[in-house]
C-alpha positions, -999 to +999 in steps of 0.1 A: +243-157+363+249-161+400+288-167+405+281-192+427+266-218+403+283-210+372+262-214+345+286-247+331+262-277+313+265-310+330+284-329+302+308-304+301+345-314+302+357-272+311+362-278+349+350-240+368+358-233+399+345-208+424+377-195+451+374-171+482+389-151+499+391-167+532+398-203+517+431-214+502+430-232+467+454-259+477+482-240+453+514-218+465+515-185+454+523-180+422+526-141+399+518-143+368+538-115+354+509-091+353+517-072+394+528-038+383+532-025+421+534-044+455+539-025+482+530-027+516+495-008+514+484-020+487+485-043+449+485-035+410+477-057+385+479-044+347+450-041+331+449-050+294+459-028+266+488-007+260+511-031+277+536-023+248+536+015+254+571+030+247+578+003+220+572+032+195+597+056+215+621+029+216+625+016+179+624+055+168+646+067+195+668+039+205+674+022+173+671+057+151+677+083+170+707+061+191+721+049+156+721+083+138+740+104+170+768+072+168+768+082+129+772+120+138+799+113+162+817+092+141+816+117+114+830+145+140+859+122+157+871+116+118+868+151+101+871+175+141+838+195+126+809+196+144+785+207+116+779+168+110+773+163+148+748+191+148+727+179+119+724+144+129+714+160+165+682+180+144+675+149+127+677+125+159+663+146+187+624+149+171+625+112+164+631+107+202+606+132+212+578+135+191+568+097+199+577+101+234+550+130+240+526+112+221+531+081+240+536+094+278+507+124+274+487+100+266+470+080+295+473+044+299+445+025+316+445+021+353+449-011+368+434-031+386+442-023+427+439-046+456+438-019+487+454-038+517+443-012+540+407-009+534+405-042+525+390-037+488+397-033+454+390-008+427+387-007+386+383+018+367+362+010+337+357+045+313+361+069+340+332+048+362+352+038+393+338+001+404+346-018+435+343-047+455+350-050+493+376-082+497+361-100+524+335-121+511+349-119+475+345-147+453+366-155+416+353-178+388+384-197+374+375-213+341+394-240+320+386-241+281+407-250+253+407-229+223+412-253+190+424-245+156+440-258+124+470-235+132+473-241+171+459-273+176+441-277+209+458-254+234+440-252+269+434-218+288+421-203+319+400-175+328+406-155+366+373-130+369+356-113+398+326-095+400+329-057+410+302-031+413+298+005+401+302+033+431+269+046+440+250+027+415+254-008+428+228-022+407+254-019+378+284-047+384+308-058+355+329-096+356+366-081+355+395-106+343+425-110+358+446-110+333+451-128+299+434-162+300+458-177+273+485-202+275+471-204+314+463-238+336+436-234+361+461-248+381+482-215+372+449-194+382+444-213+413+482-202+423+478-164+415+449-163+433+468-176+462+492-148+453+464-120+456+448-139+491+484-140+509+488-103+496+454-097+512+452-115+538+490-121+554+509-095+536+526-075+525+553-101+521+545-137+526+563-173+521+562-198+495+536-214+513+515-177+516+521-179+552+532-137+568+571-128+562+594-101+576+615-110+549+606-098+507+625-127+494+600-146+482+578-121+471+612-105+451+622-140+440+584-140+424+582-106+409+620-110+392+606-143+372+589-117+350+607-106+317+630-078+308+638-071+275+667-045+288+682-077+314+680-100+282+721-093+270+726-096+314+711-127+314+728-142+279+760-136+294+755-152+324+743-184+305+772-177+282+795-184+318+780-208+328+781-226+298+820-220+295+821-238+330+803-268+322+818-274+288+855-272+304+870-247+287+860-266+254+841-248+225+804-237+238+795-215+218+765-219+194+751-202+164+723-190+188+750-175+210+770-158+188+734-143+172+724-135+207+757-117+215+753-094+179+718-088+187+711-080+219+734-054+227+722-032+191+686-038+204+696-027+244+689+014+238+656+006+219+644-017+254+656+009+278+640+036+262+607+017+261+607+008+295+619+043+307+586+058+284+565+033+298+574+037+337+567+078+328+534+072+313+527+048+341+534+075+371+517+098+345+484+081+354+486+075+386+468+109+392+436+099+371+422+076+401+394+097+419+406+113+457+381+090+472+405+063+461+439+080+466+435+092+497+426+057+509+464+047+497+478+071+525+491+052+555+475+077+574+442+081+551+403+072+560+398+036+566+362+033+555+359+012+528+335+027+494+307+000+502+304+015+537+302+049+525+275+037+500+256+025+531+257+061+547 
């Protein structure tokens, strides 16, 4: 299939589009909650599978392992002997790390990186490195709606570019960006705008994809994305400003009062998943090829991979 005629029937109601890199979609930029890193030299997008690494670490560790030493100290503060600290420490301390070696030795899939120096991006697809150069890039954006007798209709929209394998460029793959589901192309069109103001105007740009001194949007876009371990944070600050607006009068709700149980038993278990995850995440960081890392180094080679292919 060439990308540049989709291969789309005539009757069909799924509207594709084909965006560049030099032309704006007519969006503003918009993250999706998938950027793992933006920096100023370059952009990560997380590649699919294991996005709940440390959730094991977290319900063994945070709610186990937190829950028994609270039991052991209890058990010392009431009877002054430590013996019952101790075993509840020998109990505890394997259910934290035994799932916390398992999770961070293991690797988790590279992303997907936009290289704002060399101007190219890079995939790593069972230890083959692929790449694309980003000027003259081109991304399909596909609508379809996915229909079912428990969902209904519910419309999605697929983001892929076409990347080829280093030194064999006669091997390409179509790499997603991101999920498709629960997606406009609309939504697509926008975080392509996000990637092309990264690209092409960045680091940091304005709401409008136009070049910034200033992070604020780029900050403002990136703290959209969820965090289980900001969830009690964020409940309280509802919490006030639902005191404010109800005058003093009750505003409290069944929800609320749930929320204000819940949240804080489950806060150890989120923190200790995101802390596992961030390790195994800087873990892998070291599995991209030198020919890559070097060319994250402010002061590293220039050349881009399809140049190098072309001796």
């Amino acid at each position: 299939m060439d990308i540049d005629t989709p291969a789309t029937p005539p009757d069909s109601a799924a509207p594709t589009v084909i965006l560049e890199a030099s032309k704006p979609t007519g969006e503003q930029p918009m993250e999706l909650f998938i950027t793992d890193e933006h920096t100023e030299n370059y952009l990560t997008l997380q590649a699919s599978g294991d996005s709940d690494r440390g959730m094991l670490t977290g319900v063994l560790g945070g709610m186990g392992g937190v829950g028994g030493m609270g039991l052991g100290l209890l058990s010392f503060i009431q009877s002054g002997e430590l013996e019952g600290l101790f075993i509840m420490l020998a109990i505890c301390a394997p259910l934290f790390l035994a799932p916390f070696l398992w999770e961070t030795l293991r690797p988790l899939p590279l992303p997907i990186l936009f290289n704002r120096r060399t101007r190219e991006v890079y995939f790593d697809h069972e230890g083959d490195l692929y790449h694309s150069p980003w000027d003259g890039i081109k991304a399909v954006a596909n609508e379809f709606q996915l229909v079912g007798t428990q969902i209904g209709g519910m419309k999605n929209a697929s983001l892929e570019i076409r990347m080829w394998k280093f030194e064999e460029p006669e091997s390409a793959l179509m790499i997603s960006l991101g999920a498709p589901f629960g997606k406009s192309l609309a939504m697509q069109k926008g975080f392509w705008e996000y990637i092309r103001s990264y690209m092409n105007n960045g680091p940091y740009f304005d709401e409008d994809g136009n070049h910034s001194e200033s992070d604020a949007f780029v900050k403002s876009q990136l703290a959209v994305r969820p965090k289980m371990s900001d969830s009690f944070k964020q409940t309280l600050a509802q919490l006030k400003q639902a005191k404010k607006d109800a005058g003093g009068k009750n505003y409290l709700t069944g929800n609320d009062v749930a929320k204000l149980i819940l949240e804080p038993i489950l806060y150890p278990n989120d923190r200790i998943q995101e802390f596992t995850y961030n390790i195994a995440k800087r873990r892998s960081r070291n599995r991209w090829p030198d020919i890559v890392t070097e060319r994250l180094k402010a002061s590293g080679p220039t050349t881009r991979l399809v140049d190098l292919e072309r001796g």
